[in-house]
Rosetta silent file (secondary structure, phi, psi, omega in degrees, C-alpha in Angstrom):
SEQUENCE: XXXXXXXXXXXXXXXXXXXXXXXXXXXXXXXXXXXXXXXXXXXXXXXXXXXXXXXXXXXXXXXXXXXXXXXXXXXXXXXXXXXXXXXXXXXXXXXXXXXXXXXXXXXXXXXXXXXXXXXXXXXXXXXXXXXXXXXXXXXXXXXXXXXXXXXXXXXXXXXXXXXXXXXXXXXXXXXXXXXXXXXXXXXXXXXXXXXXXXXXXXXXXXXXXXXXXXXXXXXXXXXXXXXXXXXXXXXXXXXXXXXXXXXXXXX
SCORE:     score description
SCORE:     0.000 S_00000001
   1 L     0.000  132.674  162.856   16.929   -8.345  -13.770 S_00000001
   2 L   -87.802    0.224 -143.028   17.519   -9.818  -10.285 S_00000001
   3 L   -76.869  -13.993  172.512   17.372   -7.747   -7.616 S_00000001
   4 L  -122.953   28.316  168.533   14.382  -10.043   -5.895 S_00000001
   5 L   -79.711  140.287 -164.486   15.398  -13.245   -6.852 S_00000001
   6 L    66.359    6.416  177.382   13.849  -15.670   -5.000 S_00000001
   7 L  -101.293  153.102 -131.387   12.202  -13.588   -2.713 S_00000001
   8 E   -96.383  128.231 -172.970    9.263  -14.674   -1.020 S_00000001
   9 E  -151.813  136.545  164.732    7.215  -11.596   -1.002 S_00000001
  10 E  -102.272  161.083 -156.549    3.063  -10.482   -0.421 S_00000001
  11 E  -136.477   65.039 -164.304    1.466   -7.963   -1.863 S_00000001
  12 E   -88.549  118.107  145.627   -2.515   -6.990    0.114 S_00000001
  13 L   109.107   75.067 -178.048   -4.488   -4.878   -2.591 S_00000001
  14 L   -94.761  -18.970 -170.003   -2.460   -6.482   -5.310 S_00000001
  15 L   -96.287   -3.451  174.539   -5.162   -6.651   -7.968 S_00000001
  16 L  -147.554  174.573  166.716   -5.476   -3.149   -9.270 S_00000001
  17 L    53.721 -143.868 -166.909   -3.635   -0.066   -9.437 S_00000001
  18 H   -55.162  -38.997 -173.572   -0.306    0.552   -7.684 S_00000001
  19 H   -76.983   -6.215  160.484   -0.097   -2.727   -5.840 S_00000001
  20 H   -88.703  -34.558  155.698   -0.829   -4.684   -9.353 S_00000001
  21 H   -61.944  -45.526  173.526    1.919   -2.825  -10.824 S_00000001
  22 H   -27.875  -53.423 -142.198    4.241   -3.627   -7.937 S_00000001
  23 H   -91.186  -44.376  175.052    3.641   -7.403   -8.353 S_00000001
  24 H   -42.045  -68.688  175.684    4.512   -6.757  -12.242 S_00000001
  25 H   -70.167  -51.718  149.208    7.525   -5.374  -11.255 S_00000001
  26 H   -15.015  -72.084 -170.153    8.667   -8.399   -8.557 S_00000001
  27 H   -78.089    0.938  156.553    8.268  -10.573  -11.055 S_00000001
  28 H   -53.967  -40.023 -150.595    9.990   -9.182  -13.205 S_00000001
  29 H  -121.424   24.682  143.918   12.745   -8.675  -10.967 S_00000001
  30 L   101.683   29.444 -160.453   12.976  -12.673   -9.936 S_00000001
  31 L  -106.250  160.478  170.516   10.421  -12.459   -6.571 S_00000001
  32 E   -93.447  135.011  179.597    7.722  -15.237   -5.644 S_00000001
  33 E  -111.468  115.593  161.072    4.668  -13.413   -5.744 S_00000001
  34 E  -119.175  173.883 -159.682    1.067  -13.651   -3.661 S_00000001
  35 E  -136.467  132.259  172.524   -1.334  -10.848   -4.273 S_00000001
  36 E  -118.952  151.283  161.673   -4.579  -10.140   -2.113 S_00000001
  37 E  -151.776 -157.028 -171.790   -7.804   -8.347   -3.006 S_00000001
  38 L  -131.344  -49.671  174.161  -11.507   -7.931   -2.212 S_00000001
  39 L   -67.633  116.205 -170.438  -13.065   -7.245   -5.930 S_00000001
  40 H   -82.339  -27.235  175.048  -13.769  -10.254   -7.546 S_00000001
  41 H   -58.280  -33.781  177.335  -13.617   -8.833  -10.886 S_00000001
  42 H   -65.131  -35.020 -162.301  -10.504   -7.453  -10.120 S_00000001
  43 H   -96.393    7.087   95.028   -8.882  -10.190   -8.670 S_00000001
  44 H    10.331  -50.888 -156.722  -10.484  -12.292  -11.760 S_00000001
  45 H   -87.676  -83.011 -129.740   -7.988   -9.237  -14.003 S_00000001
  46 H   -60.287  -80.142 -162.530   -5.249   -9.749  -11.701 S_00000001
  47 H   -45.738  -27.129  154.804   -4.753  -13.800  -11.730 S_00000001
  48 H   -60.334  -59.636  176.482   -4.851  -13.137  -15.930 S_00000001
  49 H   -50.941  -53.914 -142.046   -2.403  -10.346  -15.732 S_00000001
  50 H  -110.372  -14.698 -177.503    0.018  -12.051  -13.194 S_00000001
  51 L    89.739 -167.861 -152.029   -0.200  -15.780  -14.689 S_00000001
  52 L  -105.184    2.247  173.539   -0.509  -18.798  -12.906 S_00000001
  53 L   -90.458  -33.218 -171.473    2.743  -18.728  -10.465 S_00000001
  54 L   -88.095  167.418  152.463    1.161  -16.046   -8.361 S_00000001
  55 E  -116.050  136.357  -97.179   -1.352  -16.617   -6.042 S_00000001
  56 E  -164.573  108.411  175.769   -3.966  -14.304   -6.120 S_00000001
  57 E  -128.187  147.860  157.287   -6.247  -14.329   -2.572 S_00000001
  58 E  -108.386  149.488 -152.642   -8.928  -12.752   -1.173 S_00000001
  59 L  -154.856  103.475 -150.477   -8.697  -10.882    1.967 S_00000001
  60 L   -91.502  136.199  178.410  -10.724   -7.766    3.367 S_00000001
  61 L   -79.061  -24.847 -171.886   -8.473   -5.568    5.073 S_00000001
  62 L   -80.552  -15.977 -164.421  -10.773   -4.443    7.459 S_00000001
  63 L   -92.550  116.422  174.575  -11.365   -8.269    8.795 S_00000001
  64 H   -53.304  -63.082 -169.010   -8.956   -9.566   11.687 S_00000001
  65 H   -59.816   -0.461 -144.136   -9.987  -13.007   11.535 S_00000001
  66 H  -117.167  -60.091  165.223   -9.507  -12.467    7.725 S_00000001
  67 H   -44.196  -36.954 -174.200   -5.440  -11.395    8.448 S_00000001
  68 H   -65.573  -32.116 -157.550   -4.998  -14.299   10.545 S_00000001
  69 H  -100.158    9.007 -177.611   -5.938  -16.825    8.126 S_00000001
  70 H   -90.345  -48.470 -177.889   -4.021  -14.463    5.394 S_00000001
  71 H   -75.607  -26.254 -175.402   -0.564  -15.028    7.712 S_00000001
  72 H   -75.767  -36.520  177.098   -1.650  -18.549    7.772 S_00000001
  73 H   -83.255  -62.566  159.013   -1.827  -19.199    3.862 S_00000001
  74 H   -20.544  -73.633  176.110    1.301  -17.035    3.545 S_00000001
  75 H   -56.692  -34.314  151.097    3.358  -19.880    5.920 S_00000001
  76 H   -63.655  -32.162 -160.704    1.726  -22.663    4.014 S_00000001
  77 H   -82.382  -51.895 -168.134    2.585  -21.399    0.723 S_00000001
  78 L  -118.265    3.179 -149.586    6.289  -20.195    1.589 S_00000001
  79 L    21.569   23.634  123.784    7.165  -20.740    5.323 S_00000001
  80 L  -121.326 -176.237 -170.747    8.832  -17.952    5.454 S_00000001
  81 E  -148.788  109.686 -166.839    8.098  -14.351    4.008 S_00000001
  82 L  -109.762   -4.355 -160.583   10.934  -12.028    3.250 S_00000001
  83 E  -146.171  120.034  155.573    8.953   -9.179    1.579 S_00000001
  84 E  -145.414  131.866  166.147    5.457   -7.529    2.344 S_00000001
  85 E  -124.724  108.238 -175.471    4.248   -4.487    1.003 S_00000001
  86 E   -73.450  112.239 -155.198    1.027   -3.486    2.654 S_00000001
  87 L  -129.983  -52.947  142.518   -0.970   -1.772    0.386 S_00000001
  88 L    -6.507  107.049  152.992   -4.300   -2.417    0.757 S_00000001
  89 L  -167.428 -157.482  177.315   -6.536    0.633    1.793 S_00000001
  90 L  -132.306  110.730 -144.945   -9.370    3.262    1.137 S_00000001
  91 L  -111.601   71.681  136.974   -9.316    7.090    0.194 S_00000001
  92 L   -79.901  137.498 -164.524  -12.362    8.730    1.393 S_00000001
  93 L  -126.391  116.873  162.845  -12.764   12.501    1.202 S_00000001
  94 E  -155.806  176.031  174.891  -15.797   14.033    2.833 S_00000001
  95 L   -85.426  173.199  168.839  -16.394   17.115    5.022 S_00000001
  96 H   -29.165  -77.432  177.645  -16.456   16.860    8.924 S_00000001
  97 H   -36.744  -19.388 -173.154  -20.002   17.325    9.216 S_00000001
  98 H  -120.312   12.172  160.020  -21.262   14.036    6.828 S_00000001
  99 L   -72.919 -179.175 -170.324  -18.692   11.521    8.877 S_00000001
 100 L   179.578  126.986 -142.325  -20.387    9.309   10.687 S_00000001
 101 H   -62.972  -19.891 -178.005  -18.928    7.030   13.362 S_00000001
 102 H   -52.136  -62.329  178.541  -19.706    3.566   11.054 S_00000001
 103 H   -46.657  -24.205  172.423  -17.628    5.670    8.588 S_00000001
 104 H   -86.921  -11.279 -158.014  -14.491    6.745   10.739 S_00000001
 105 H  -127.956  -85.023 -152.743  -14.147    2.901   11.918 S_00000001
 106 H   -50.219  -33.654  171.230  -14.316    1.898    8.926 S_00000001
 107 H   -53.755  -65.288  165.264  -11.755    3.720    7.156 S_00000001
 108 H   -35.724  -60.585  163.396   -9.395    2.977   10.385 S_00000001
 109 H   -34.650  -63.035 -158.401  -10.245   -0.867   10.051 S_00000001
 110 H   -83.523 -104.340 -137.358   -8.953   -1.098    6.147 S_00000001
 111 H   -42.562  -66.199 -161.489   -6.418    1.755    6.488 S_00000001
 112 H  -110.335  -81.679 -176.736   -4.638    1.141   10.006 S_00000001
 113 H   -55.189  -31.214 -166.108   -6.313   -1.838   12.186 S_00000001
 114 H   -79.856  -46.197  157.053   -6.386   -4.368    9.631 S_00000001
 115 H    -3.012  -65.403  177.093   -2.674   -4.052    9.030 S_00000001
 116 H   -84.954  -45.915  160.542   -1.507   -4.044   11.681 S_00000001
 117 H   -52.397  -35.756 -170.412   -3.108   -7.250   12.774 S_00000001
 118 H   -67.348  -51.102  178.137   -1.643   -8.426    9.847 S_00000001
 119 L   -88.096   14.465  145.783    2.195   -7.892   10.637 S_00000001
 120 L  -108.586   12.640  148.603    1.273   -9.406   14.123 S_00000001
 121 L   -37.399  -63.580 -130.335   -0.041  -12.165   11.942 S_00000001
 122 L  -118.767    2.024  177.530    2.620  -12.281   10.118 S_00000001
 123 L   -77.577  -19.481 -173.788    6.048  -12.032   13.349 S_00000001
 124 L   -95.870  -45.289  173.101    6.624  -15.989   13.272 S_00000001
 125 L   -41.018  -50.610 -161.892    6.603  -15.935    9.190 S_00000001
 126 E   -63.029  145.618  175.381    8.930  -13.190    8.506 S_00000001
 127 L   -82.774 -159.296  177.523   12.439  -14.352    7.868 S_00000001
 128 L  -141.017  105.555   32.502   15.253  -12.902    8.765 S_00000001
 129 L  -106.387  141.787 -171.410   16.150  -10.406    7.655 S_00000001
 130 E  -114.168  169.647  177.103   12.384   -9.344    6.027 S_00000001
 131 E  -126.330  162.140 -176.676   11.448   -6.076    4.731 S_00000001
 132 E  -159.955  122.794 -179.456    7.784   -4.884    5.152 S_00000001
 133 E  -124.459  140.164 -164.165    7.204   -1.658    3.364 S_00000001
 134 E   -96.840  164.671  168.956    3.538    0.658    4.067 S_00000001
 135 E  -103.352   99.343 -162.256    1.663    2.392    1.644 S_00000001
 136 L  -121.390 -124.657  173.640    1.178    5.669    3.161 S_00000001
 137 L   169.045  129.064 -153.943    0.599    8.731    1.621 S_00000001
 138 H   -37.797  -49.037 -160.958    1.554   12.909    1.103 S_00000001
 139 H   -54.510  -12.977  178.458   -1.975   13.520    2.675 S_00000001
 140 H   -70.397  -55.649  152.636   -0.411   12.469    6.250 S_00000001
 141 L   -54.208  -21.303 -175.974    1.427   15.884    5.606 S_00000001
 142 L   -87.736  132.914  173.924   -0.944   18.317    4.028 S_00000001
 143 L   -95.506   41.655  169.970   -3.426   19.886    5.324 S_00000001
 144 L   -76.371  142.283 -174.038   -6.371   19.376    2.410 S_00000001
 145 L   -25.404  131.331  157.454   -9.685   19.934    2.992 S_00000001
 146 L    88.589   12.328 -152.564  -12.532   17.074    3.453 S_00000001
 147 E  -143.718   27.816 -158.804   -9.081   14.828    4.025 S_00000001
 148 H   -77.985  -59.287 -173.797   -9.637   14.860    7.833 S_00000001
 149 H   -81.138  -22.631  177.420  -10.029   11.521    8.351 S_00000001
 150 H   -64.726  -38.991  167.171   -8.332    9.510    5.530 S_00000001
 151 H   -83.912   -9.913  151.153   -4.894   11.712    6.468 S_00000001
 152 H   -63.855  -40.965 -175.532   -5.295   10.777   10.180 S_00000001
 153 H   -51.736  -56.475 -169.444   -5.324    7.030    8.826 S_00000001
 154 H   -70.618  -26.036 -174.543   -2.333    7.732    6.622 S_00000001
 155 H   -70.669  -35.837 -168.379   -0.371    9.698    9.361 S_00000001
 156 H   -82.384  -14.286 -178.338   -0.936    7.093   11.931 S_00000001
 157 H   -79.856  -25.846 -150.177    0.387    4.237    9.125 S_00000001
 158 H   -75.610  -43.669  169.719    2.903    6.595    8.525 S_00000001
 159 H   -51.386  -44.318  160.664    4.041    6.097   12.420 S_00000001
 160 H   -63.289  -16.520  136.486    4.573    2.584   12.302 S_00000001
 161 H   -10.624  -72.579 -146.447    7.401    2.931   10.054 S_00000001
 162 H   -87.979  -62.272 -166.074    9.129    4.459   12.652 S_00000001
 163 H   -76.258   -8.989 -179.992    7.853    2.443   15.953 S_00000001
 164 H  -116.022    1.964  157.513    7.711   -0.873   14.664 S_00000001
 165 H   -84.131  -55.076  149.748   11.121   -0.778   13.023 S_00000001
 166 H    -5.952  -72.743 -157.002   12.071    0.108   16.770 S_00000001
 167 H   -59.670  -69.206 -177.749   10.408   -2.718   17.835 S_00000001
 168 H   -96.709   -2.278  169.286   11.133   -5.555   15.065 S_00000001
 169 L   -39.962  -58.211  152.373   14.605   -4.364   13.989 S_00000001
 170 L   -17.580  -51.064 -177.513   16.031   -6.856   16.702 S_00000001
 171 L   -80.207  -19.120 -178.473   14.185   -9.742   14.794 S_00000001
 172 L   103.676   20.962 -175.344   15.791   -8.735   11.778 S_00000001
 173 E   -80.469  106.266  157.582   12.049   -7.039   10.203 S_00000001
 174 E   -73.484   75.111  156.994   13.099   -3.523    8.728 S_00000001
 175 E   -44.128  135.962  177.062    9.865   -0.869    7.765 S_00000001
 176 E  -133.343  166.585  159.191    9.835    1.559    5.371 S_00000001
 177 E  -155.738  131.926  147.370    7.021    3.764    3.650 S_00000001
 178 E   -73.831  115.513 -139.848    5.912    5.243    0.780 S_00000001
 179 E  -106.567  100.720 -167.792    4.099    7.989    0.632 S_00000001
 180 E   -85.047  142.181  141.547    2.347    8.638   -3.602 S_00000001
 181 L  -103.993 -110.684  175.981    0.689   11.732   -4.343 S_00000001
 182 L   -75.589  134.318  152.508   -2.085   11.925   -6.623 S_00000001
 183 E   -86.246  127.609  154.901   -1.977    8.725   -8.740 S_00000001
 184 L  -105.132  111.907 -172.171   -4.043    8.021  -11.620 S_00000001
 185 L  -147.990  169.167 -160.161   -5.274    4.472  -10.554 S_00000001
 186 H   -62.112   -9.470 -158.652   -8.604    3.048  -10.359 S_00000001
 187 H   -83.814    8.298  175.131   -9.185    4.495   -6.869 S_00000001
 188 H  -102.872    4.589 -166.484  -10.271    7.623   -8.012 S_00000001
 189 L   -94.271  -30.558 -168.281  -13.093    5.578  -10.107 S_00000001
 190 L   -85.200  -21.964  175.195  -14.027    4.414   -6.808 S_00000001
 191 L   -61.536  -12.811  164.496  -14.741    7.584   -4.925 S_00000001
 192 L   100.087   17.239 -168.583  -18.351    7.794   -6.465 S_00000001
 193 L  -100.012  122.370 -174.155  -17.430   11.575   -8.522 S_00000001
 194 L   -62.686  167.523  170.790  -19.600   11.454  -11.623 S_00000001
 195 H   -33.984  -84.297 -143.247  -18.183   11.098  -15.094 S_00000001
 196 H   -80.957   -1.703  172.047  -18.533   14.431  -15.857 S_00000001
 197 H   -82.481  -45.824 -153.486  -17.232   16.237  -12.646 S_00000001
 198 H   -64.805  -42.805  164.784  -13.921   13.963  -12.816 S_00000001
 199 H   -54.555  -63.743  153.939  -12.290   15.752  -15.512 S_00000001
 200 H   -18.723  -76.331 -177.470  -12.619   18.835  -13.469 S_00000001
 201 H   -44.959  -45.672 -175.144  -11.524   17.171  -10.640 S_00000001
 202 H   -67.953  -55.750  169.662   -8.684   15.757  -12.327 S_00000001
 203 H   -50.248  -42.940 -177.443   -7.591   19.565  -13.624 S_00000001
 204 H   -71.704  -59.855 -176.864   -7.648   20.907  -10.028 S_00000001
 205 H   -34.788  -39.400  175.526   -5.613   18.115   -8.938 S_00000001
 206 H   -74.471  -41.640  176.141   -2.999   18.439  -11.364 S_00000001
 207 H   -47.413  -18.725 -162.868   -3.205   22.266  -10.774 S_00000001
 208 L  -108.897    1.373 -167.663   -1.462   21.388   -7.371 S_00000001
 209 L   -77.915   41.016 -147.543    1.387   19.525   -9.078 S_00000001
 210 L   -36.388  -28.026 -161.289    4.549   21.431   -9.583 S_00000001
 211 L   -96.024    8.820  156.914    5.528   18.702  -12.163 S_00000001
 212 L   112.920  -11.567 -166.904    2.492   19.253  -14.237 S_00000001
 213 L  -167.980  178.109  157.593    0.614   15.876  -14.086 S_00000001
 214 L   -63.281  129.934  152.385   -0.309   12.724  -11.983 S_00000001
 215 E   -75.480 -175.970  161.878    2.111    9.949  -11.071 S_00000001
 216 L  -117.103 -163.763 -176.777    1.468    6.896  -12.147 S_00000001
 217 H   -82.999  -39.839  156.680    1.622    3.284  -10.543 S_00000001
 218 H   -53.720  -19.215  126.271    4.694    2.551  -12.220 S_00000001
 219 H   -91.255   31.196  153.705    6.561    5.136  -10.001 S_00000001
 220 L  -117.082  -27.619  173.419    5.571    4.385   -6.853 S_00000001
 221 H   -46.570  -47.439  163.086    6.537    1.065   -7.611 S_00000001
 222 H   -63.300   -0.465 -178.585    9.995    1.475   -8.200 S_00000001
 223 H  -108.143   -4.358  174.436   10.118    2.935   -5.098 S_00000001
 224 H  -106.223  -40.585  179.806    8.476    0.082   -3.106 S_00000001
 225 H   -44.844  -44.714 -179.217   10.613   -2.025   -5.513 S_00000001
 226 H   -75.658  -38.514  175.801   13.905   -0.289   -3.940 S_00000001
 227 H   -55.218  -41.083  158.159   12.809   -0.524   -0.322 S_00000001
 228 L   -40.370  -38.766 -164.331   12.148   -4.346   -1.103 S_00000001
 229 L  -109.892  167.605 -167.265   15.058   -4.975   -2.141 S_00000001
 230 H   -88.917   30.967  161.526   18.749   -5.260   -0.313 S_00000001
 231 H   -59.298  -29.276 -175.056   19.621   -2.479   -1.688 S_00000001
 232 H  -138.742   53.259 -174.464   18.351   -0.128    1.023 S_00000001
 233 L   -96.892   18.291  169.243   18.744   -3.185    3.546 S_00000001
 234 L  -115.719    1.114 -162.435   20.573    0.043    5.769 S_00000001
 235 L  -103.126  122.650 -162.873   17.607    2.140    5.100 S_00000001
 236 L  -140.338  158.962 -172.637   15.137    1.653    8.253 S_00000001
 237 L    -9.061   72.332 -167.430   11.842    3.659    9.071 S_00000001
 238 E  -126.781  139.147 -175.346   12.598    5.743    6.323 S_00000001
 239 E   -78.203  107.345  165.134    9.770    8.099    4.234 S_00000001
 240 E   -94.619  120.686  177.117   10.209    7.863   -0.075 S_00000001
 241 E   -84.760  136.159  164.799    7.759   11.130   -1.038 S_00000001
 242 E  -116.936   63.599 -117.124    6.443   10.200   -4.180 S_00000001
 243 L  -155.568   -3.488 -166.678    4.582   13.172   -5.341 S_00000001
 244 L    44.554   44.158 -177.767    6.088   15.300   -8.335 S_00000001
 245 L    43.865   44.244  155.700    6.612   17.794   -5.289 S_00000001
 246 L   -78.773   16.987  164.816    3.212   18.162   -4.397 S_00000001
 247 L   -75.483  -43.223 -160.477    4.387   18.698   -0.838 S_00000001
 248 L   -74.201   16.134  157.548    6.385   21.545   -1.629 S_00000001
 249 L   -94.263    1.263 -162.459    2.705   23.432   -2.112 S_00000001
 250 L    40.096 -110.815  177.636    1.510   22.679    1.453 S_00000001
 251 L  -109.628    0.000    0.000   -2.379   22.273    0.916 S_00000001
């Protein structure tokens, strides 16, 4: 398979879960791969898993000065960039009452600000024409509970699809985003929900599912895979729901 041969493409939260399948599939499908994380064990996994052609960095999403010098390695490595899929973020669920403002900025920082810094990092790298596809997510539509602030993050990511393909069409930069619903990927290991609550957790969640189960990171991939590719190079600040129609449930 071809459909990304030769293209120069990054990949921030590349070492586990959806954004580690993603990179699987690029190379697969003939793309130069870099990969960013934060977790060293993970990114430890990752540089096994992807071999010794990718390059495998780390890079905190929430850190500006961290983007800059991200777009900077990115221009050394390829001088140009024809592919980014921003991926990189954080899922916290809590009620109203237990945020706390360190906690709203932070969330905003990985999820939204660091991003964004990134693709203005990243305007003399892309070529032309690049594709830059977001990692958003169903919760920017839904109204579930304890999901106040993590679906403001995703709603407002969801928006630069649309305004910065406005913006950067002109340069030849196209946005797209994909929006997964419940995944099973490590990021539900990361929410802190004990062992023995998770199964549970895992039942209601599915419960909300018309098709009956979780996706997995292998189909949201293909779907960052198609946006990637010139295949949809007519397709511009355009939404793929990825969700076994867990929209069509509201919350």
């Amino acid at each position: 398979m071809s459909r990304l041969q030769g293209k120069r493409t990054l990949i921030t939260g590349g070492t586990s879960g959806i954004g580690l399948e993603t990179a699987k599939q690029f190379l697969a499908e003939g793309a130069r791969v870099i990969v960013t994380g934060v977790n060293p064990d993970s990114i430890d996994k990752a540089k096994a898993e992807l071999g010794s052609d990718v390059l495998v960095l780390r890079a905190d999403s929430a850190d500006i000065a961290a983007q800059k010098e991200l777009a900077q390695a990115v221009q050394d490595h390829y001088g140009q960039l024809d592919v980014a899929f921003l991926n990189a973020g954080v899922s916290v669920w809590a009620p109203i009452d237990t945020w706390t403002e360190e906690m709203f900025d932070r969330s905003f920082d990985i999820n939204v600000k660091g991003p964004y810094f990134l693709v203005q990092a990243l305007l003399p790298v892309f070529a032309n024409p690049a594709s830059v596809v977001l990692n958003t997510s169903v919760s920017a539509h839904v109204g579930a509970a304890n999901s106040s602030v993590y679906a403001a993050t995703k709603a407002a990511f969801l928006s630069l699809s649309k305004t910065l393909s406005s913006e950067l069409l002109a340069r030849g930069v196209r946005f797209n985003a994909v929006s997964p619903g419940p995944v099973d990927t490590p990021l539900y290991d990361k929410l802190g929900i004990p062992a023995a609550y998770r199964d549970e957790l895992s039942k209601q969640i599915v419960a909300g599912i018309p098709s009956g189960r979780m996706g997995t990171p292998e189909e949201v991939a293909k779907a960052v895979l198609y946006f990637a590719s010139d295949e949809s190079k007519w397709t511009v600040g355009a939404e793929m729901i990825v969700d076994g129609g867990r929209t069509l449930n509201g919350e």
